[in-house]
Backbone bond lengths (Angstrom), bond angles and torsions (degrees), N, CA, C in turn:
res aa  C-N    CA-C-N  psi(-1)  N-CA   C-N-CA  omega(-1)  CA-C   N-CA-C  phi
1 X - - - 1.437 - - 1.531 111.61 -
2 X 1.397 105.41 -15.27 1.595 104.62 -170.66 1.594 105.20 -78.76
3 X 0.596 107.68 -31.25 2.005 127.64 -177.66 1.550 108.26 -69.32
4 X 1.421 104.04 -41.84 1.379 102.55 171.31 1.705 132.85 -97.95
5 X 1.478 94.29 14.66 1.125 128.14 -177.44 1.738 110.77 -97.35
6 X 1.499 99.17 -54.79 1.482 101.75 -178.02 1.246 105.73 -75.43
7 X 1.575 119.06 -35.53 1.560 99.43 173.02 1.345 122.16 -60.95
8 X 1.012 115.47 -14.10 1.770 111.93 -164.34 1.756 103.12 -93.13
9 X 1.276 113.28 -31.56 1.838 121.46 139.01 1.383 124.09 -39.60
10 X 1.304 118.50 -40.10 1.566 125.67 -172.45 1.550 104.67 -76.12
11 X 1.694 105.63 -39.83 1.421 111.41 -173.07 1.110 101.77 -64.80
12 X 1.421 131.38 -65.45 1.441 141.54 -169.09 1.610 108.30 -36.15
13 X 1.292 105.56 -52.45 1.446 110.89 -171.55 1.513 107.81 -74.83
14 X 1.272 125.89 -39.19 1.288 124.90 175.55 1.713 111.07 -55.73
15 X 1.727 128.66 -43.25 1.082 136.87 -161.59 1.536 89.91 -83.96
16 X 1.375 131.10 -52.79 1.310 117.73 -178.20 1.625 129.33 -48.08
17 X 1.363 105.41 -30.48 1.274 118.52 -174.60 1.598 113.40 -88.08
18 X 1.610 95.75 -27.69 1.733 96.21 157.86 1.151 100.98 -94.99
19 X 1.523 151.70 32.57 1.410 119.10 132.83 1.128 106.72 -88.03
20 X 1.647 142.86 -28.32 1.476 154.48 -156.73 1.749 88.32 -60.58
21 X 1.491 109.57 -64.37 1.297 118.61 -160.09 1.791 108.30 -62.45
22 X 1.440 98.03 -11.32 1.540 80.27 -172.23 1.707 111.48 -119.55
23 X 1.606 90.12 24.62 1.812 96.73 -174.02 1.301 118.54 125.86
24 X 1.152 120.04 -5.34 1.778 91.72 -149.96 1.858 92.92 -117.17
25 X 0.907 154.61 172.97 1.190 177.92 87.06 1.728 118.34 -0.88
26 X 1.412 122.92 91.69 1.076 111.86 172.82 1.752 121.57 -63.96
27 X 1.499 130.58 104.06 1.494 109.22 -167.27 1.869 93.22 -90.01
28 X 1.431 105.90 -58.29 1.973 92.66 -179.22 1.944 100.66 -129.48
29 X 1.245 102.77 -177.74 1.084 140.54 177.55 1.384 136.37 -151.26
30 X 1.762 107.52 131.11 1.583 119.21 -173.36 1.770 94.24 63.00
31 X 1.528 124.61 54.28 1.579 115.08 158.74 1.373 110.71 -63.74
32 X 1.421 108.80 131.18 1.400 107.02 171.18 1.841 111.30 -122.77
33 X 1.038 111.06 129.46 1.813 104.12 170.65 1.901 101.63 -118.47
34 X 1.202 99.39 -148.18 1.453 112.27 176.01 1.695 112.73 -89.80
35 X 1.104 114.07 -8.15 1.213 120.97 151.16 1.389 152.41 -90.43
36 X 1.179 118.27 -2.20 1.353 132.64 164.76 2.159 98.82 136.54
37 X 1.082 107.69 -148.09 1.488 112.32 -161.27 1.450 114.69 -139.32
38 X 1.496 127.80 128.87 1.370 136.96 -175.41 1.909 100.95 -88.05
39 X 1.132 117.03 107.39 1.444 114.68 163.16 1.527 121.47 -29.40
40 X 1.263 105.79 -52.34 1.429 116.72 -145.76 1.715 109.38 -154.37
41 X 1.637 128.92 113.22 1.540 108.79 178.99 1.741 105.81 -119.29
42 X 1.149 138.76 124.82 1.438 125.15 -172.35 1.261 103.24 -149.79
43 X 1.328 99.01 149.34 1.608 94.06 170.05 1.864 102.27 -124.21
44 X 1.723 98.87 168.52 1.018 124.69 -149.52 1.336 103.48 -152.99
45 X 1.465 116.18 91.42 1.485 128.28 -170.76 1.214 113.99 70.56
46 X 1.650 140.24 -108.01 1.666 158.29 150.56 1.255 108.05 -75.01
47 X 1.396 131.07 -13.62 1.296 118.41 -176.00 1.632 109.59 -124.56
48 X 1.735 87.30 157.71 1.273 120.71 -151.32 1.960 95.10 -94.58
49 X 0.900 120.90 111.17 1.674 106.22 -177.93 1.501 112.52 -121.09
50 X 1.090 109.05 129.88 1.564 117.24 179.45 1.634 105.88 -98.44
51 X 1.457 123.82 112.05 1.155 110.69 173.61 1.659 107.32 -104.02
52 X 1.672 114.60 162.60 1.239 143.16 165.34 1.419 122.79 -97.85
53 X 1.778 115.92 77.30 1.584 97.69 -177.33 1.465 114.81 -88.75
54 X 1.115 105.58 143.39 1.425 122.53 172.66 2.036 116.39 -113.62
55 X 1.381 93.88 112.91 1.771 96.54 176.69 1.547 126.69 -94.94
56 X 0.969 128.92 145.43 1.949 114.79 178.38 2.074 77.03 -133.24
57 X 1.072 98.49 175.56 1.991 121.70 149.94 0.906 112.21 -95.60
58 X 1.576 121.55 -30.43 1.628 117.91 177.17 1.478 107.82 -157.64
59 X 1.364 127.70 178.46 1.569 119.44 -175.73 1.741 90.53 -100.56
60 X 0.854 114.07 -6.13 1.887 105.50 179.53 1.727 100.18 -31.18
61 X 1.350 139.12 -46.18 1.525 118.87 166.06 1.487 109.57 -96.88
62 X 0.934 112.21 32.84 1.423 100.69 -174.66 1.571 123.48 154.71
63 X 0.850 129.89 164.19 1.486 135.23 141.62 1.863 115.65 -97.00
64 X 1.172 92.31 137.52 1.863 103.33 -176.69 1.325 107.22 -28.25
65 X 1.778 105.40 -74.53 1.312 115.62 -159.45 1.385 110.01 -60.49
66 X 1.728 123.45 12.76 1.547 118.24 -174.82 2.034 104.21 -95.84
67 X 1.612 98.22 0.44 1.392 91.50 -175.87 1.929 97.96 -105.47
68 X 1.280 131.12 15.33 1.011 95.36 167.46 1.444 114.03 -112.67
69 X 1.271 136.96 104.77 1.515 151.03 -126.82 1.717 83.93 -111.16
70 X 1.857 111.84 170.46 1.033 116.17 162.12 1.442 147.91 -38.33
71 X 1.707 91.75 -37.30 1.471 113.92 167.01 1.594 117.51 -71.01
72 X 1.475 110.45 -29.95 1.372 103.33 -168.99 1.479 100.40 -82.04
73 X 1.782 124.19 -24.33 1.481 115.82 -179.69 1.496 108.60 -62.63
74 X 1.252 124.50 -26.87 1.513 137.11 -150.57 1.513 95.40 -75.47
75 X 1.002 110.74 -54.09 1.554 133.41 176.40 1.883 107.38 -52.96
76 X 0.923 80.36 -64.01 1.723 81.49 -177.26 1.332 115.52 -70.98
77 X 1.373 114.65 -11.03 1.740 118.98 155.92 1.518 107.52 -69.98
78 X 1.525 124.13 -47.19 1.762 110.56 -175.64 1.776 95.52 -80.09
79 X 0.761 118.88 -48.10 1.651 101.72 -179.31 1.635 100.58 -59.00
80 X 1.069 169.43 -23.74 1.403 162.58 112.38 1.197 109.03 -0.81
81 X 1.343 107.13 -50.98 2.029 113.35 -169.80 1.369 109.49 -58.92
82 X 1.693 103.93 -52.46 0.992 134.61 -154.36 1.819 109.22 -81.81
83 X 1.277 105.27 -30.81 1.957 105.20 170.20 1.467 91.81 -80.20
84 X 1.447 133.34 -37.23 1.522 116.38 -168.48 1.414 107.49 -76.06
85 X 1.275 140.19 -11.91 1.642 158.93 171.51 1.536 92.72 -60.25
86 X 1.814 117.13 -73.52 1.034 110.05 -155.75 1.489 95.54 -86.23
87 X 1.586 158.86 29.71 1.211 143.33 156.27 1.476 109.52 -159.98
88 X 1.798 95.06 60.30 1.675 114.24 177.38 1.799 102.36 -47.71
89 X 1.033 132.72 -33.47 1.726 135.57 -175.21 1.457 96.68 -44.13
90 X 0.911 91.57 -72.25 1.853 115.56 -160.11 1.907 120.34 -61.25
91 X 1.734 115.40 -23.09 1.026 129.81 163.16 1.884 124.00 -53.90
92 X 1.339 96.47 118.40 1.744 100.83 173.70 1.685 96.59 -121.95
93 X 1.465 94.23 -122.11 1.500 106.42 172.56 1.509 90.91 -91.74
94 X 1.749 95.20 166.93 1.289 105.37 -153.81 1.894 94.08 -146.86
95 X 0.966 133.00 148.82 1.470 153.60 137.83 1.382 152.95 -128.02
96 X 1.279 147.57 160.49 1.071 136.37 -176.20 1.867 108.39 -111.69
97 X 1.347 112.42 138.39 1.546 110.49 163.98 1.669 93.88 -158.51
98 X 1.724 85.67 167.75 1.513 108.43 -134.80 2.141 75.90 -125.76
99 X 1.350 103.70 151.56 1.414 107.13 -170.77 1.515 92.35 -138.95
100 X 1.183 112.27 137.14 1.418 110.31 -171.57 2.024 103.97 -130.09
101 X 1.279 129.84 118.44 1.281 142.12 -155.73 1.685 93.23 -145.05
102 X 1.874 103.53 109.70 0.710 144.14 122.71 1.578 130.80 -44.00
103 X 1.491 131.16 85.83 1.367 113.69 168.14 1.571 123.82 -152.00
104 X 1.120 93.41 83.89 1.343 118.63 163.15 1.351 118.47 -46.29
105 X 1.977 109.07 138.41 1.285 118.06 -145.29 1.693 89.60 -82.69
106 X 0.932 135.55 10.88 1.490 120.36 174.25 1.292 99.31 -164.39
107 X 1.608 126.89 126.66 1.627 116.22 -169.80 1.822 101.01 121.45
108 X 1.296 109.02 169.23 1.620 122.84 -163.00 1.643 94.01 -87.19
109 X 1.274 111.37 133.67 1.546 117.82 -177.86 1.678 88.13 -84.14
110 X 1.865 87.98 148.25 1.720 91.24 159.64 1.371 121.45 -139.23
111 X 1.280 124.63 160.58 1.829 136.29 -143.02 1.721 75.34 -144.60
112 X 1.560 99.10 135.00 1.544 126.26 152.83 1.520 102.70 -158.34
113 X 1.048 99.14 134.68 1.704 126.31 -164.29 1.545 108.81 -121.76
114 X 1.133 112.00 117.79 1.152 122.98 -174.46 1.516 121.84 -117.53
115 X 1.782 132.03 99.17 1.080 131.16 -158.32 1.686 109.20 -87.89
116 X 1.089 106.25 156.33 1.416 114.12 179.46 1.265 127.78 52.68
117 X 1.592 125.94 33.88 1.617 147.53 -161.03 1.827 105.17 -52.00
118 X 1.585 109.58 -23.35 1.185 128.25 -169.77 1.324 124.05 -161.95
């Protein structure tokens, strides 16, 4: 679990730093409430964006963006509710996108970013 732990750290940090580079404002990281945990919260112009990263080393089971299912958007809508509850100040418009990091232990890492997932 530790392996699949640090990778999923590696992703985070890799996707954050490709949102930095492409505009957006890191405000937190790893939110946690009584409901589960926001990867990633940034904004990007007026809006408030909650991203979902998902990491593999390779798509051999998959591609990233194939694990975040209906249920997992549903979820990341009440954890959405629930960071705008605890930091009503800071709420405008708001969206969700999903960051998908590819990075394989030897070879070119890859970032696809996907806006408005929900």
């Amino acid at each position: 679990m530790a392996a699949k732990d640090a990778l999923g750290r590696r992703g985070e940090a890799i996707a954050a730093r490709h949102l930095r580079q492409s505009g957006f404002v890191i405000v937190e990281r790893n939110w946690r409430c009584l409901h589960g945990e926001i990867d990633l919260v940034a904004r990007q112009g007026d809006e408030l964006v909650f991203v979902e990263v998902k990491t593999r080393s390779s798509v051999e089971f998959g591609h990233p963006l194939e694990a975040i299912t209906p249920r997992k958007l549903a979820r990341l809508r009440r954890l959405a509710g629930a960071w705008c509850l605890a930091h009503p100040a800071e709420v405008g418009a708001i969206r969700i996108d999903a960051v998908a990091v590819i990075a394989p232990r030897v070879g070119p890492i890859e970032v696809e970013h996907l806006e408005r997932v929900f």
